[in-house]
N, C-alpha and C positions, 0 to 999 in steps of 0.2 A: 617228703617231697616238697611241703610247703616252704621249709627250713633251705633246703636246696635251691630251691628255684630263687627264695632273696642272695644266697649268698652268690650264686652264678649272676645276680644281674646288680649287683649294689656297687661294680664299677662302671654301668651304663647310663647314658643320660637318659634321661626320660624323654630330649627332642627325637634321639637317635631309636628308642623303642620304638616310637610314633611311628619313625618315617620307616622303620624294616616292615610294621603291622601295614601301613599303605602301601606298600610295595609288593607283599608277600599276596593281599587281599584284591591290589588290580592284576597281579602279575595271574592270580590263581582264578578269574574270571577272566582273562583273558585264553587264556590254554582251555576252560572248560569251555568258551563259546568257541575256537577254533577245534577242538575236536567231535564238540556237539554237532553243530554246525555242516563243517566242510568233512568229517570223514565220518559221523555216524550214520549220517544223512544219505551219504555214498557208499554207505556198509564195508569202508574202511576201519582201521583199530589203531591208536596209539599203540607204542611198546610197553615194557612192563606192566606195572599192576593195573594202568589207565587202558591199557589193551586185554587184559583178563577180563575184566568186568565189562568190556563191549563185546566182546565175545559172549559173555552170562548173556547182556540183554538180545545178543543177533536169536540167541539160540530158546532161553525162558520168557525174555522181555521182561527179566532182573532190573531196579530202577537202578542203573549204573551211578550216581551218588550216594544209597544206598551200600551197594555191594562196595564199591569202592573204597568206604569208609571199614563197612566189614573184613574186607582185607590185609587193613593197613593198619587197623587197631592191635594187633598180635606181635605186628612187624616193628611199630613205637616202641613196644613194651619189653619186644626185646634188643632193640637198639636201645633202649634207656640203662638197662642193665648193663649192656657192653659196654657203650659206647659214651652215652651220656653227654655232659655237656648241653653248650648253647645251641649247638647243629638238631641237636634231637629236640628241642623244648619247641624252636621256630619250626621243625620239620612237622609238630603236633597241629601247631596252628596253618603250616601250609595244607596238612593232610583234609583239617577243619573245613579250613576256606576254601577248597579244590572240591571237597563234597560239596561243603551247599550251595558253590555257584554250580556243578554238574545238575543237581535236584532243582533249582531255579531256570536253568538255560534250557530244559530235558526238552521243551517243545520249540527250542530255535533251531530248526532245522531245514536246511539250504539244499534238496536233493537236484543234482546237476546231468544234462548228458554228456556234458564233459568232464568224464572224470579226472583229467588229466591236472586243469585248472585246479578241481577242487583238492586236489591234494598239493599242490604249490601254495596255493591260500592258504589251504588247511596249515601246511607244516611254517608257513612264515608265522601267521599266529600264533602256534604250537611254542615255535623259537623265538617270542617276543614273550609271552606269558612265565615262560621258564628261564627266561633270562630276568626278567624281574625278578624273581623269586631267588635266584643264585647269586642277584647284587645283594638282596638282604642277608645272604648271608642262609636262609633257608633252602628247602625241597619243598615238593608235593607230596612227599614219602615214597613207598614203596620200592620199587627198584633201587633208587637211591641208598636208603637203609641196608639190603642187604649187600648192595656193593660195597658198601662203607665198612659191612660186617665181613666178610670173603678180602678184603685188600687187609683190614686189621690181623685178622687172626688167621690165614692161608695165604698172605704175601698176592694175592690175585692181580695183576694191575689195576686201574679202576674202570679205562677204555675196555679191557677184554671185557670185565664184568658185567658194561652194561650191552657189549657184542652180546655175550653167550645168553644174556637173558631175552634180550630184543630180537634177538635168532629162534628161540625157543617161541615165542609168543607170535612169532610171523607164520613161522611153519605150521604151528597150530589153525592161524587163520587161513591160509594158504589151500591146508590139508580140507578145511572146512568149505570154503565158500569159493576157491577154484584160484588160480594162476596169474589171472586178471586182476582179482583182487590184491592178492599177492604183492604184484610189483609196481599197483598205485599206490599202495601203504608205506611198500618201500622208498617210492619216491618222496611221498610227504614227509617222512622221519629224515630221510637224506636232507632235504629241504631245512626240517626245523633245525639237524644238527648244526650247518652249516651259518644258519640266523643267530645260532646263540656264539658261535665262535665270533661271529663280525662284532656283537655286541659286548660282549667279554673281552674284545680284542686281543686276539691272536686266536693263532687254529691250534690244533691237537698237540699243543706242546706246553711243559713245564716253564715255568719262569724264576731269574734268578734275581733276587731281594736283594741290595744291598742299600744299609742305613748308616750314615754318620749322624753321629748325635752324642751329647753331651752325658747322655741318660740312656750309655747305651747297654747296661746293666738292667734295668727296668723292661726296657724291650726284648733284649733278651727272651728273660722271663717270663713276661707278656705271652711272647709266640707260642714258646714252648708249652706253655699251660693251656693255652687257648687253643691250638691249631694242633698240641703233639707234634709239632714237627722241630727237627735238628737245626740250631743256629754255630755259625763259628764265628769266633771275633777273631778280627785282623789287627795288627801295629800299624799304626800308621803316622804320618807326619805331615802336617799341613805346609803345603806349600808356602804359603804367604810370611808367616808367623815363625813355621818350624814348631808348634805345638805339638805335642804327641797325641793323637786321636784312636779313636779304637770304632773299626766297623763294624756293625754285624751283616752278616751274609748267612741267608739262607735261599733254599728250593723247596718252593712250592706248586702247586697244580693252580691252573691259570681261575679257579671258582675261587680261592682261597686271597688273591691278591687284593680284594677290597676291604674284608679282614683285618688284613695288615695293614691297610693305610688307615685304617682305625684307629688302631690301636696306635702305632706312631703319632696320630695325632692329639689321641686320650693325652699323650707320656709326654710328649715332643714336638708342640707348633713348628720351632726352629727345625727342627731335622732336617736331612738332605736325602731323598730317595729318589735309588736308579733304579730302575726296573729293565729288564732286557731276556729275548727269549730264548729259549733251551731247545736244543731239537730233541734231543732226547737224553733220557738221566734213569740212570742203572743202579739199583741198589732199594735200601729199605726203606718203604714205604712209596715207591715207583715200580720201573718194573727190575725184575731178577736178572741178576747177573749172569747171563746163559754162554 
C-alpha cells in the first residue's frame, strides 16, 4: 500500500497535495457544520451514508462521526480493491476529515421553527462543503464510492445511482419520523444539489474536453490512466502556419474537469483548452444506449 501510494502521487507537486488536503479539510467542516447544524438540529438527514448514520443517532443517539466513519471504512476498502487510484486515497482522507469535523461540530446545533429556512441554509452549506471537496478532486466517501462502484462494473449511470440511493435513505426517514420531515430534507438536498452545480459550473450535464498541444501524446495518456476515460486525437491544421496539429477530445463528467486542467498543466503550460457542455452522452461509462 505504502509502495502504491508513492508511485500514484510521485507526479504530484507537493503545492498541489497542500492545496487538495486544504480544501478537502474546509470543504469537509463545512458540510459537517451545515448538516450538524441546520438538518440535525431540525431532525432532518443528509442522503446517503451522511443520512444513515443521522438516522442511527435520531433513533440510538449513535455519535454520527463515529458511526459515519464505521460505515465508510468497509466501503474504502472495497473501492480500493476495485477501483483504486487517487479518487480512493483523497476519498480516505475526505471520509477522515468529514468524521472528525462531524465528532467536533456534534454540539453546534441551530434548532429552528422554521424549518423551511433551515433546510435552504442547511443544503447551501451542504453544496459549498461538497463542492470543495469535488474541486480537490476527492468525496466524503460513501455513497460516492459505491456509485463509482455500480457505474464501473453494472454500467449504472452516476446521476441514477446517487437518485436510487438518496431515494432509499429518504423513504427510510420519511417512513420514520413523518412526511413533514420527508419533504424538508428533500428540499435541503434539492437545494445543495443545485449549489454544487453553480459551483462546478454547469448543471446535470457531461462536458466535452478538447486540447491542442504540442504534447499531445503525453495527455493523452495522462487522462486515460488517471480518469479511465476514452480520448480521440483529431488531424488538424493550424490556420496561421498550416502546421499539422493533433487534438485530443475527450467526455467527461463535469466533477472530472479540474482533473484535467491539471494534468494539462502538469504536461503543457502552452496548451489551448476548450471546454463546452454536453446535454447528454450515451454509451460507456455515461449512460446506456436505450
Amino acid at each position: 500500500m505504502k509502495k502504491y501510494t508513492k508511485n500514484l502521487f510521485s507526479d504530484v507537486s507537493y503545492k498541489d497535495v497542500f492545496k487538495d488536503i486544504l480544501l478537502i479539510t474546509i470543504g469537509a467542516f463545512i458540510y459537517a457544520f451545515g448538516v450538524n447544524y441546520f438538518f440535525v438540529a431540525n431532525q432532518m438527514a443528509d442522503g446517503g451514508i451522511a443520512g444513515i448514520a443521522t438516522i442511527l443517532y435520531f433513533l440510538f443517539k449513535f455519535d454520527i462521526g463515529v458511526t459515519y466513519a464505521c460505515l465508510n471504512i468497509p466501503l474504502i476498502f472495497i473501492g480500493y480493491k476495485l477501483i483504486g487510484g487517487k479518487f480512493i486515497v483523497k476519498t480516505f482522507y475526505g471520509t477522515l476529515a468529514t468524521s472528525i469535523a462531524f465528532k467536533i461540530l456534534k454540539n453546534y446545533l441551530g434548532p429552528m421553527n422554521d424549518k423551511i429556512m433551515a433546510s435552504l441554509f442547511g443544503g447551501v452549506l451542504i453544496g459549498i462543503g461538497l463542492s470543495l471537496i469535488f474541486v480537490a478532486g476527492g468525496s466524503s466517501g460513501g455513497a460516492d464510492i459505491l456509485v463509482k462502484i455500480l457505474n464501473k462494473y453494472f454500467n449504472l449511470p452516476i446521476g441514477k445511482g446517487f437518485l436510487i440511493l438518496d431515494t432509499i435513505v429518504l423513504s427510510l426517514l420519511g417512513f420514520l419520523f413523518g412526511k413533514e420531515i420527508f419533504m424538508y430534507t428533500l428540499v435541503g438536498l434539492f437545494t445543495s444539489s443545485k449549489v454544487i452545480d453553480v459551483i462546478q459550473d454547469g448543471f446535470n450535464s457531461s462536458k466535452s474536453v478538447s486540447i491542442i498541444s504540442e504534447k499531445s501524446f503525453e495527455i493523452k495518456e495522462a487522462i486515460m490512466k488517471e480518469l479511465d476515460r476514452g480520448t480521440t486525437l483529431i488531424c488538424a491544421k493550424g490556420g496561421y502556419q498550416g502546421d499539422p496539429k493533433e487534438i485530443v477530445q475527450c467526455l467527461v463528467s463535469r466533477y472530472e474537469v479540474t482533473t484535467i486542467k491539471k494534468i494539462v498543466r502538469n504536461i503543457d503550460k502552452n496548451a489551448f483548452i476548450f471546454i463546452s457542455d454536453i446535454s447528454e452522452v450515451l454509451g460507456e461509462g455515461f449512460k446506456n444506449i436505450e
